[in-house]
C-alpha positions as CSV (number, residue, x, y, z in Angstrom):
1,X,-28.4,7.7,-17.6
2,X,-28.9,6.6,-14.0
3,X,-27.7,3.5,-15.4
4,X,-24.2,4.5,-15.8
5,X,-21.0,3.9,-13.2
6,X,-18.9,6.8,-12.0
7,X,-15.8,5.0,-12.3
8,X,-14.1,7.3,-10.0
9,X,-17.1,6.3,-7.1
10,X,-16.0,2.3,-7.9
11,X,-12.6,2.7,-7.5
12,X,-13.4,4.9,-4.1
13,X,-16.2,1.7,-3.1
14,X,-13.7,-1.3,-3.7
15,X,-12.8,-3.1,-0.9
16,X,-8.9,-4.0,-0.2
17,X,-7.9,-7.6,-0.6
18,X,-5.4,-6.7,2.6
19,X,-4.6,-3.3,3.8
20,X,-1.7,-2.8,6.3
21,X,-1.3,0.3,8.6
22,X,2.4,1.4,8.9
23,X,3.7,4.6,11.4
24,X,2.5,7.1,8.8
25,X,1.2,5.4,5.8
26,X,-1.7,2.7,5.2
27,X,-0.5,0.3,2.2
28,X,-4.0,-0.9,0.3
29,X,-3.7,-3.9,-1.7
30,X,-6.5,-4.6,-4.5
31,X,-7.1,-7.1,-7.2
32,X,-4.9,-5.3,-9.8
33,X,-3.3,-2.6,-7.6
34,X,-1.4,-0.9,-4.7
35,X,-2.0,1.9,-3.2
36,X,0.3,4.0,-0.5
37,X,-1.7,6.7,1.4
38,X,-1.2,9.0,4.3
39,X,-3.0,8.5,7.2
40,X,-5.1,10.5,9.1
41,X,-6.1,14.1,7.6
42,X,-3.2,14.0,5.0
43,X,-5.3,10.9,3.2
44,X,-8.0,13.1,2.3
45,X,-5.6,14.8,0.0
46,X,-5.8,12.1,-2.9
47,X,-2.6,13.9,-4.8
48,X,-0.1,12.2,-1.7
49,X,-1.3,8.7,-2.7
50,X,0.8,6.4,-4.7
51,X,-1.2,4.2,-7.1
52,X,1.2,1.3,-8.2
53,X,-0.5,-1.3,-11.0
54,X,0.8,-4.7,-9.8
55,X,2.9,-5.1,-12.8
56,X,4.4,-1.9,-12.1
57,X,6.1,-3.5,-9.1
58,X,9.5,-4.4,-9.9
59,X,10.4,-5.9,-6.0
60,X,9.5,-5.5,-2.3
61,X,11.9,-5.5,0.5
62,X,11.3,-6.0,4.5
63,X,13.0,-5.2,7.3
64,X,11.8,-6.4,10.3
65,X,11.1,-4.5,13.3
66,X,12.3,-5.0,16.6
67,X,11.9,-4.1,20.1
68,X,13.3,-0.7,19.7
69,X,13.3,0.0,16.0
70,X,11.1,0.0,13.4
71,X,10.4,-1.9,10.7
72,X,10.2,-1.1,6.8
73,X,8.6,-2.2,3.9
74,X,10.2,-0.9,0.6
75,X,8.7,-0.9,-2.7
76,X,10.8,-0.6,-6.0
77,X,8.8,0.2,-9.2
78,X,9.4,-0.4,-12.3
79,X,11.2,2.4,-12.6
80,X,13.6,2.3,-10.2
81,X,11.9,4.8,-7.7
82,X,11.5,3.7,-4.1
83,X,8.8,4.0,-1.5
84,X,9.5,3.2,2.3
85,X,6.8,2.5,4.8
86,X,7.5,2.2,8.2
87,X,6.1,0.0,10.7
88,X,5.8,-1.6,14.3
89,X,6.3,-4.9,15.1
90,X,2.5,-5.7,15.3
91,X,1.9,-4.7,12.3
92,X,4.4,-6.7,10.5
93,X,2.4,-10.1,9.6
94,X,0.3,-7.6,7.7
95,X,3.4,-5.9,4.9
96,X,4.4,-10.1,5.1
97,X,0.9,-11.0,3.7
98,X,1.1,-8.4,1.3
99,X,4.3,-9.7,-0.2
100,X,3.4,-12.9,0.0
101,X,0.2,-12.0,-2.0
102,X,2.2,-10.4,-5.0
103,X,5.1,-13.1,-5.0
104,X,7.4,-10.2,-5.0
């Protein structure tokens, strides 16, 4: 029995492919998934994630940031709800490598 995996300790153990920290969210990309979390305290709360399977992904949109204004990161599912992430201009290669990643 010692054997066994927890699946719920594997998916906590895998390591992102990329992860990119916006102004109040952290996106996570894995092999077959995306996760959107809160950062800081809020993250320990696992019901405010949003677990996306890649093919749930319809499209991504960015909008870069500037000087003064932020940037954001949209995702559309599949169906037709959206998720914004906002971001600073240094973090902005990262949400780029992300959409590059998933051809979206």
């Amino acid at each position: 029995m010692d054997n066994e995996k927890d699946p719920e300790k594997d998916i906590e153990e895998e390591i992102p492919l990329k992860t990119a920290l916006g102004i109040e969210d952290q996106l996570d990309l894995y092999k077959n998934k995306l996760i959107l979390r809160k950062k800081g305290l809020a993250n320990k709360a696992k019901s405010s994630n949003k677990l996306f399977k890649i093919n749930e992904v319809s499209s991504i949109s960015i909008k870069p940031a500037g000087t003064l204004f932020d940037g954001k990161f949209e995702i559309t599912s599949s169906t037709g709800i959206k998720y914004t992430v906002k971001f600073k201009s240094y973090t902005q290669p990262e949400f780029e490598d992300i959409k590059f990643l998933l051809n979206k």
